[in-house]
C-alpha positions in Angstrom: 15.8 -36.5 50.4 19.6 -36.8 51.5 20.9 -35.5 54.1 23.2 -32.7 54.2 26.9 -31.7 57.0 26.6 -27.6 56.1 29.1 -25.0 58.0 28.0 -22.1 58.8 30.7 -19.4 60.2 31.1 -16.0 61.2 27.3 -14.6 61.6 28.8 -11.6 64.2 25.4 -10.4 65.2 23.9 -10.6 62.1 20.7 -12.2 62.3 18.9 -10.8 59.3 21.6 -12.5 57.2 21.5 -15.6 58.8 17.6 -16.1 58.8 17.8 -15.0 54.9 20.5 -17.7 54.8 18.4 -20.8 56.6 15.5 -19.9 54.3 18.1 -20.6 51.3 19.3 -23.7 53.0 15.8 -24.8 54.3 17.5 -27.4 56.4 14.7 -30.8 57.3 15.6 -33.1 60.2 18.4 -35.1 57.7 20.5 -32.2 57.7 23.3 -31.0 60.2 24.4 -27.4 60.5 27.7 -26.7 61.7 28.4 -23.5 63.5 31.4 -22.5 63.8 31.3 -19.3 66.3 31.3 -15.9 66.3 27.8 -15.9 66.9 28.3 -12.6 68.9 29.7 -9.2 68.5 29.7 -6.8 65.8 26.4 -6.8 64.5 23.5 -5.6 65.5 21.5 -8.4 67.0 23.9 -11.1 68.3 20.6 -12.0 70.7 19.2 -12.8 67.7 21.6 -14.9 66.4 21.6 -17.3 69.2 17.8 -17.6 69.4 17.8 -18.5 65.7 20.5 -21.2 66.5 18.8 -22.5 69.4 15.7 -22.6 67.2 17.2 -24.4 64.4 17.7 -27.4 66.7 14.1 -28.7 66.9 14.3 -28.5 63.0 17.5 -30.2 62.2 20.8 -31.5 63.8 22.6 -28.3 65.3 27.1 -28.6 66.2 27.9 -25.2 67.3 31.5 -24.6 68.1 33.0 -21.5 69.9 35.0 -19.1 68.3 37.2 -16.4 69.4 34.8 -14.2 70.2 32.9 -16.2 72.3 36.0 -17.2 74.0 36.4 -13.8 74.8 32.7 -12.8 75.7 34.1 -16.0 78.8 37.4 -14.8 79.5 35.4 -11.3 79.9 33.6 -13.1 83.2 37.0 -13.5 84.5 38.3 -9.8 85.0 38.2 -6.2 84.0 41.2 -6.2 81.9 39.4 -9.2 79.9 36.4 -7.7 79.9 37.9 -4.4 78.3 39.8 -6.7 76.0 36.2 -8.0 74.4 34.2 -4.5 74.5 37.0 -3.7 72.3 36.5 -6.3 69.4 32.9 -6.2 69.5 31.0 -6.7 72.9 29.3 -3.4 73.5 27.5 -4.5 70.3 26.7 -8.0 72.0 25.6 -6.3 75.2 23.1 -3.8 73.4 21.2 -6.8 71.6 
């Protein structure tokens, strides 16, 4: 086996489309997967999208990065004006899953 550097980008709460996706992939212990963010918003199941991820880390090397949403889902901790700022590109999805 070799081992495999695969990015992975954009999920947005889609955690139907990432699990078909790993099952593709079928990552062993060689192989890293880059994340890089927007785990969250949008989608249905953004809950489900970070349990996969966390998962995936006893079966292979996991890198997630932040992206802009998850930047805001922080900045939303910080006020209300932030926190209508992310509700409006996606959070009331994030916060239903």
């Amino acid at each position: 086996m070799t081992e495999r550097t695969i990015a992975i980008g954009d999920v947005h709460g889609r955690s139907a489309a990432l699990a078909a996706l790993v099952r593709v992939i079928d990552p062993t212990a060689l192989d890293t997967l880059v994340f890089l963010g927007d785990y969250i918003d949008r989608g249905p199941d953004s809950r489900g999208v970070l349990d996969q991820v966390i998962a995936l880390a006893e079966r292979c090397v996991v890198a997630p990065l932040l992206g802009n949403h998850e930047e805001m889902l922080l900045a939303a901790l910080e006020g209300p004006s932030e926190l209508r700022y992310w509700l409006k590109f996606g959070g009331t999805d994030a916060l239903a899953s």
